[in-house]
Rosetta silent file (secondary structure, phi, psi, omega in degrees, C-alpha in Angstrom):
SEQUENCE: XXXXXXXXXXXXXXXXXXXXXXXXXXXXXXXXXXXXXXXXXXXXXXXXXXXXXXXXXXXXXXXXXXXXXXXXXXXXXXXXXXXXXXXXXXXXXXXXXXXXXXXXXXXXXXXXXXXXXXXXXXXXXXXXXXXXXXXXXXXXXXXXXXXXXXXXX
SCORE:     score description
SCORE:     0.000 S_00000001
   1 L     0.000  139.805 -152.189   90.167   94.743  118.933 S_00000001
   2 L  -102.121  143.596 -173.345   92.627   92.244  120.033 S_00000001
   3 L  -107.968  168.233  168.010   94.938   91.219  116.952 S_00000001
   4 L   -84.034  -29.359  172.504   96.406   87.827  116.320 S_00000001
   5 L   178.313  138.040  171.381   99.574   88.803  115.588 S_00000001
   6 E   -63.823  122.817  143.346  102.105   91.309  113.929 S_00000001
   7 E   -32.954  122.818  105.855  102.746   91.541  110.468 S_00000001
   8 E   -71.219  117.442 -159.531  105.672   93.261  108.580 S_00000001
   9 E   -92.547  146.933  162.950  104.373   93.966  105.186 S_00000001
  10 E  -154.784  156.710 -165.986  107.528   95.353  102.736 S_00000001
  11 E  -157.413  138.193  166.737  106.993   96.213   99.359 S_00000001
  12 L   -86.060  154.508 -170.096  108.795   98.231   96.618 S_00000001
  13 L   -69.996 -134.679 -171.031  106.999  100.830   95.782 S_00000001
  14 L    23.713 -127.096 -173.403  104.354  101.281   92.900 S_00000001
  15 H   -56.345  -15.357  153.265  102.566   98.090   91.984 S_00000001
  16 H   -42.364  -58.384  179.569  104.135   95.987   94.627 S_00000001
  17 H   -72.402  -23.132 -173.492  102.752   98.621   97.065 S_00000001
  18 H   -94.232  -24.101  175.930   99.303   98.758   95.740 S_00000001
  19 H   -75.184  -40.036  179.652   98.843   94.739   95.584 S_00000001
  20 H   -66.208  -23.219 -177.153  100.492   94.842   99.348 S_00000001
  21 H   -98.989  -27.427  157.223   98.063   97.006  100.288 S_00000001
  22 H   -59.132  -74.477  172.002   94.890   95.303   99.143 S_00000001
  23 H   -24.140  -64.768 -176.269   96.391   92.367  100.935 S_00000001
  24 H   -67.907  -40.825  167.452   96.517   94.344  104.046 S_00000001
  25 H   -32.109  -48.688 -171.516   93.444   95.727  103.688 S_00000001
  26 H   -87.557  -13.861 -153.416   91.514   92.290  103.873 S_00000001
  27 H   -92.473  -39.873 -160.835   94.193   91.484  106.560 S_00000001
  28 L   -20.614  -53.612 -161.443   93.712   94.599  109.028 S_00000001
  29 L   -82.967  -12.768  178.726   90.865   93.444  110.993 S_00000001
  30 L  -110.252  -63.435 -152.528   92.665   90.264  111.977 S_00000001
  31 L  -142.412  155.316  179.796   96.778   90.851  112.571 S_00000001
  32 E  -103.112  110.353 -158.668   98.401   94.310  113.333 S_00000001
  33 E  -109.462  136.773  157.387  100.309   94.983  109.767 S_00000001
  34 E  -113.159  115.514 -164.495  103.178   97.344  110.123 S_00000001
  35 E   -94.548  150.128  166.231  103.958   98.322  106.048 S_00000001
  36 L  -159.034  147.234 -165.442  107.881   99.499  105.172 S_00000001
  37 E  -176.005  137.301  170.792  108.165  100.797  101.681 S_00000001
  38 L  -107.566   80.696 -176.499  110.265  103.195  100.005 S_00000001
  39 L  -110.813  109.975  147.762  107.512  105.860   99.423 S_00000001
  40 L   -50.039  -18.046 -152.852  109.133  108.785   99.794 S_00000001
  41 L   -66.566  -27.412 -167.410  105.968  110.407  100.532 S_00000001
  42 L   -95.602   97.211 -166.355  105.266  108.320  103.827 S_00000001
  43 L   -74.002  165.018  177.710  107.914  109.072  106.781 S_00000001
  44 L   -57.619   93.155 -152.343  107.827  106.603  109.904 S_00000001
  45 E  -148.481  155.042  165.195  104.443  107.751  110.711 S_00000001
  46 E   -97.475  107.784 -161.364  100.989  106.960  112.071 S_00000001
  47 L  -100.059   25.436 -153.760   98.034  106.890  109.497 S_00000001
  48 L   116.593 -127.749 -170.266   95.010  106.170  111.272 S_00000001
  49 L   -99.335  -32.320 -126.759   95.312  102.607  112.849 S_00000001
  50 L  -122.092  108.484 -157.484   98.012  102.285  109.945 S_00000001
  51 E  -123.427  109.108  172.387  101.690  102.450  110.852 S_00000001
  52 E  -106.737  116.878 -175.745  104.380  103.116  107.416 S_00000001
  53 L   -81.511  136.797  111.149  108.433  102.782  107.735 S_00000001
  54 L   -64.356  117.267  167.495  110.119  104.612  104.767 S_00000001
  55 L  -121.237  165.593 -155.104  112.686  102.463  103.652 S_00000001
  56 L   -82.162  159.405 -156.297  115.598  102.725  101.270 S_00000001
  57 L  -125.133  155.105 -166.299  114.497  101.538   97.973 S_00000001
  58 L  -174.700  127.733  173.405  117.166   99.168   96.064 S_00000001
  59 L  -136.635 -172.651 -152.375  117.317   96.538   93.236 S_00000001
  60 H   -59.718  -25.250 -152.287  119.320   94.087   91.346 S_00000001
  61 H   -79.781  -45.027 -175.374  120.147   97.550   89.066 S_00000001
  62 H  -113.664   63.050  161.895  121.828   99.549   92.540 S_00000001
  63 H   -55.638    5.887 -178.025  123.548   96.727   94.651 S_00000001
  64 H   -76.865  -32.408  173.135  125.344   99.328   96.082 S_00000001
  65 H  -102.442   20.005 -176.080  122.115   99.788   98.260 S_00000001
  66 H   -96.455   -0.860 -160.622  121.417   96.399   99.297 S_00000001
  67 H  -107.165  -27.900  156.461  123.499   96.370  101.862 S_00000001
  68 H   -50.633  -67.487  178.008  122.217   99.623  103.704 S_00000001
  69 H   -15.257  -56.653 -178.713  118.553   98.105  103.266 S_00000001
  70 H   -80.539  -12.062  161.200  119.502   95.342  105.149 S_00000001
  71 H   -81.106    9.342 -172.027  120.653   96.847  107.666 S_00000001
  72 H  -122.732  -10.811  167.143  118.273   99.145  107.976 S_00000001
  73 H   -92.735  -28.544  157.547  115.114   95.962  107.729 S_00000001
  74 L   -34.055  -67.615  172.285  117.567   94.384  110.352 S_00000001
  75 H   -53.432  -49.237  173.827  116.716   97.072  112.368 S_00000001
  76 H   -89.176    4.005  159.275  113.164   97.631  112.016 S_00000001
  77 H   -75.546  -65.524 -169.879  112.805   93.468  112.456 S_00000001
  78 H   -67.785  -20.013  158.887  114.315   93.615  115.347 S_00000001
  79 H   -29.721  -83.417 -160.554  112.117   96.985  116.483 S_00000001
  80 H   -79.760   -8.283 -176.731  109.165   95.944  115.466 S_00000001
  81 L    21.083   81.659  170.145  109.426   91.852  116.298 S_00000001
  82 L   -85.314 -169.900  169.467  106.786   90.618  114.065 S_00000001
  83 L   -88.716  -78.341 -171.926  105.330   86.947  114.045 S_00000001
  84 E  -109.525  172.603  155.953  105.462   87.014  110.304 S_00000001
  85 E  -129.053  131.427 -154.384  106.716   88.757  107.210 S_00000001
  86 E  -150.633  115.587  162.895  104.910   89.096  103.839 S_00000001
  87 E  -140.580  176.313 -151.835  105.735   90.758  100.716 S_00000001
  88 L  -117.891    2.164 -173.824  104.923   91.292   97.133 S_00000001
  89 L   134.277  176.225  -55.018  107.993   92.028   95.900 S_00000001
  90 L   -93.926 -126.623 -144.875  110.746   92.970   94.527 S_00000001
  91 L   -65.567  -29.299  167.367  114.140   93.540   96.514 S_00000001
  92 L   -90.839    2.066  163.422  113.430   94.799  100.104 S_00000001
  93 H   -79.655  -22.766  159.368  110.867   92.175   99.865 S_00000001
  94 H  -106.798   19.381  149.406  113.774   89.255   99.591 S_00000001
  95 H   -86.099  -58.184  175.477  115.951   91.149  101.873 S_00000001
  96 H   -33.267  -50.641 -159.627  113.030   91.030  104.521 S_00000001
  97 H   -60.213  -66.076 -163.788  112.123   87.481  103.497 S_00000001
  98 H   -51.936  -34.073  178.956  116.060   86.328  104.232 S_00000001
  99 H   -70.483  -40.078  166.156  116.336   88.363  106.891 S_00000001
 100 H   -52.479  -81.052 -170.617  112.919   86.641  108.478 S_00000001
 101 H   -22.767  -68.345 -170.787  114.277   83.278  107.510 S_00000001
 102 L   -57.849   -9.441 -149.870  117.693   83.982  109.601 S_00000001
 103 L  -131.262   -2.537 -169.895  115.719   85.402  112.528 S_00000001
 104 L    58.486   37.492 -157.156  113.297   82.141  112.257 S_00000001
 105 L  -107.321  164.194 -144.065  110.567   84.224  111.597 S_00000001
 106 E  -119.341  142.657 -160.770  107.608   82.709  109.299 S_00000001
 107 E  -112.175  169.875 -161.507  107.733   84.478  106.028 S_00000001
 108 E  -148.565  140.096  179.152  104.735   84.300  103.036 S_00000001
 109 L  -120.441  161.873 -122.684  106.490   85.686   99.506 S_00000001
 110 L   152.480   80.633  168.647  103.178   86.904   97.233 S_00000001
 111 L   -53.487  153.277  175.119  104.247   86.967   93.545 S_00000001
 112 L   -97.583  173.895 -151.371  102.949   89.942   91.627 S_00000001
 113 L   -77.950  -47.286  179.860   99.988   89.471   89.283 S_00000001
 114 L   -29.720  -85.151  -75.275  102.414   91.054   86.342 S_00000001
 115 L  -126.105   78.076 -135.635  104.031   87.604   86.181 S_00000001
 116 L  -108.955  -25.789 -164.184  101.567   85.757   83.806 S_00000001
 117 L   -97.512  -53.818  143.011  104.081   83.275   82.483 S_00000001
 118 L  -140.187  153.301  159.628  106.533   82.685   85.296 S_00000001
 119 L     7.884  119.749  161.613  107.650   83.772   88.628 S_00000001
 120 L   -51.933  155.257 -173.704  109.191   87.056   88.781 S_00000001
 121 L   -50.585  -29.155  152.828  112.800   87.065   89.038 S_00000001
 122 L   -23.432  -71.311 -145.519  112.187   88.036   92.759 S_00000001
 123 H   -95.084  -29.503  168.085  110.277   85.679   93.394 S_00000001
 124 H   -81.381   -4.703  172.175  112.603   82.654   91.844 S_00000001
 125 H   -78.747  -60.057 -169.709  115.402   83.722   94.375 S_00000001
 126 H   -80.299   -7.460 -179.610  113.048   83.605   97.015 S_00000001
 127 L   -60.751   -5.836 -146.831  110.868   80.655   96.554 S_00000001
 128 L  -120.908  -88.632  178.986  113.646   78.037   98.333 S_00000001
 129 L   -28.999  -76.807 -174.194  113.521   80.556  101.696 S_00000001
 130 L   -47.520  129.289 -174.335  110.290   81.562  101.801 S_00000001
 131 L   -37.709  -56.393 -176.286  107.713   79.546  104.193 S_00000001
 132 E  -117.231  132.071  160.564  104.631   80.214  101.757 S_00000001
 133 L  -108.539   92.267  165.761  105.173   81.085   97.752 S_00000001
 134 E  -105.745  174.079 -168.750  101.971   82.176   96.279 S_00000001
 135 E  -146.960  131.572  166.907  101.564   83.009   92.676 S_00000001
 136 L   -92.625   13.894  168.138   97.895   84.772   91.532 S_00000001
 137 L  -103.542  125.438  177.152   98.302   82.619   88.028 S_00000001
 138 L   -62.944  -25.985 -172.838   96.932   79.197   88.490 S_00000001
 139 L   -72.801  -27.040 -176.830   99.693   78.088   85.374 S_00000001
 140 L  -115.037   26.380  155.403  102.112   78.742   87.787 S_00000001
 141 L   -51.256  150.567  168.285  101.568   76.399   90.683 S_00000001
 142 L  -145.519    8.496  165.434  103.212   73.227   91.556 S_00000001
 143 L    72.276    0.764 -154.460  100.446   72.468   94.106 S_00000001
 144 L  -153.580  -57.936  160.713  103.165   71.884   96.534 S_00000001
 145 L   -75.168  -49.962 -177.661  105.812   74.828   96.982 S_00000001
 146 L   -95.390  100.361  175.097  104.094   77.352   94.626 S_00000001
 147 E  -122.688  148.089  171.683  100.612   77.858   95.420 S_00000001
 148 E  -127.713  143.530 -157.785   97.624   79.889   94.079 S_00000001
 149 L  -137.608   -1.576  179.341   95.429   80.584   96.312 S_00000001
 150 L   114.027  144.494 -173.509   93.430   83.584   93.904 S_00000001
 151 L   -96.859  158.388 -170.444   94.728   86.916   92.863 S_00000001
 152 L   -95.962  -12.386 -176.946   94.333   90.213   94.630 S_00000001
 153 L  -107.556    0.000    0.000   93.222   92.681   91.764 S_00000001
């Protein structure tokens, strides 16, 4: 089936990864999503139709690892040359997004559904960069930057 376009999906793991993957799920049949995640369990492998980068996993708590990350989502950007990049979250998901942004590449940020009150912290770094900002709480909209567009679970 002829796709529209590639996708890099990146996600930290655990609930990041399961709301990125319901996204991709509905997406699949439309765009060719390439996932990176730092699951050990899934090595740079072929799943099916369904192609997952292990990547190094790093947050605000081990900055010591942000700078390998990026150089290692540097790498699989320039690999994999998608059209867009879209993630859920939390820290290789605003190293991708910045790294899209620098590379002009059009990026979608996807707050997670935890985040009933405001933005995740994540997600307030990246909202300035990112192309698209959605939020799955309607409370947290600005109609204009910040959009809800409906939640994925």
């Amino acid at each position: 089936m002829w796709k529209k376009g590639k996708v890099l999906a990146v996600s930290s793991p655990g609930g990041h990864w399961v709301q990125l993957n319901k996204i991709g799920n509905k997406l699949e049949d439309q765009f060719l999503i390439i996932y990176a995640s730092p699951r050990g369990q899934y090595k740079v492998a072929q799943q099916g139709e369904r192609v997952v980068h292990n990547i190094m996993d790093a947050s605000a708590d081990s900055k010591i690892k942000l700078l390998p990350l990026a150089l290692q989502l540097f790498w699989l950007i320039l690999k994999e040359r998608p059209a867009t990049i879209m993630s859920t979250g939390a820290a290789p998901g605003v190293i991708a997004i910045l790294l899209g942004k620098i590379l002009g590449i059009k990026t979608i940020w996807i707050d997670s559904i935890a985040n009933v009150q405001r933005l995740s912290r994540s997600g307030r770094m990246i909202q300035a960069y990112a192309d698209i900002v959605l939020t799955q709480w309607p409370n947290l909209s600005d109609g204009e930057k910040i959009l809800h567009k409906g939640s994925v679970l």
